[in-house]
C-alpha positions as CSV (number, residue, x, y, z in Angstrom):
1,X,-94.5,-19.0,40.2
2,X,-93.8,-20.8,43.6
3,X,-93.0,-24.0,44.3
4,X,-92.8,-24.6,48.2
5,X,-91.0,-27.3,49.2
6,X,-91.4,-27.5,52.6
7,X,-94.2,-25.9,54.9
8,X,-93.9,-21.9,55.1
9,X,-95.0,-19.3,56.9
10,X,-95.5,-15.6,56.0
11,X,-95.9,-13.1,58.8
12,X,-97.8,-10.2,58.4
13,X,-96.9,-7.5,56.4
14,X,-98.4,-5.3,53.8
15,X,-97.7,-3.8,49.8
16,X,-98.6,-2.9,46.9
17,X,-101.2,-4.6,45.6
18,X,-101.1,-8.7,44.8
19,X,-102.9,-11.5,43.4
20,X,-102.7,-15.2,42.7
21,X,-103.7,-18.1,41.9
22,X,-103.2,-21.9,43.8
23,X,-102.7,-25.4,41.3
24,X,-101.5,-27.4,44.1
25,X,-101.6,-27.9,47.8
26,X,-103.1,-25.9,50.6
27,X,-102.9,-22.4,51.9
28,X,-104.0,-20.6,55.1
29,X,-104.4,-16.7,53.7
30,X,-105.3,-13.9,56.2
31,X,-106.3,-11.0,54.8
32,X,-107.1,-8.3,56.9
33,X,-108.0,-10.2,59.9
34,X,-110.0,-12.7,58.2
35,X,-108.4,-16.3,57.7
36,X,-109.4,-18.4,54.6
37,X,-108.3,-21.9,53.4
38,X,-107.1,-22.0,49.5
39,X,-107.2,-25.0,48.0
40,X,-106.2,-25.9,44.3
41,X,-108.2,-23.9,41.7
42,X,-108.6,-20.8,44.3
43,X,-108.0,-17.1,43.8
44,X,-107.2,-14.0,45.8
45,X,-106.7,-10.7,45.4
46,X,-104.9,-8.1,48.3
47,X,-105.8,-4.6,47.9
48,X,-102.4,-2.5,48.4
49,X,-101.5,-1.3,51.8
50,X,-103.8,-4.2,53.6
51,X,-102.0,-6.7,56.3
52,X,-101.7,-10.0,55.3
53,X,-99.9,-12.6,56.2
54,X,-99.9,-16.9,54.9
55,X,-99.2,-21.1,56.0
56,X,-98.2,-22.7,52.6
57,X,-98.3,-26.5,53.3
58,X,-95.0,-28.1,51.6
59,X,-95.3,-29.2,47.9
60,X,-97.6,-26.2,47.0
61,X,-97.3,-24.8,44.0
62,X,-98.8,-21.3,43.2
63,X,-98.4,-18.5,41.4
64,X,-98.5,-14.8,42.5
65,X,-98.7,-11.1,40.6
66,X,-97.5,-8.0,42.4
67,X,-98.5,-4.9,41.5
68,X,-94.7,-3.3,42.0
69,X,-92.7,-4.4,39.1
70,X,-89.6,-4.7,40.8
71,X,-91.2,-6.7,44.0
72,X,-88.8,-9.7,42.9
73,X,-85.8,-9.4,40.6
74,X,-85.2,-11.9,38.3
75,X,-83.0,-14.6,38.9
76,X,-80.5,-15.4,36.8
């Protein structure tokens, strides 16, 4: 889970594979080229190895899976 505090943006880059899911806020998503809002309730899904990059509007909260299990450590 993220909780975005502030607005943030994401340049483009690529990885394994990753999906997610938005409760709260707004997202711009660009996935291969092609730019999408997310609002609360929407889904996405990035195919490994394809370019994307995101604008998370402060106070979002969403939560993402990646398909490398070691993509973020836990915190401790």
């Amino acid at each position: 889970y993220f909780t975005v505090h502030k607005d943030l943006e994401i340049p483009e880059h690529s990885h394994g594979a990753q999906w997610g899911h938005l409760f709260h806020g707004t997202m711009e998503l660009t996935v291969d080229g092609e730019t999408r809002t997310c609002k609360p309730g929407d889904s996405w899904n990035i195919p490994a190895g394809v370019p994307h990059a995101a604008k998370i509007k402060g106070r979002s909260l969403l939560m993402d899976v990646f398909e490398e299990p070691d993509r973020y450590p836990l915190r401790t």
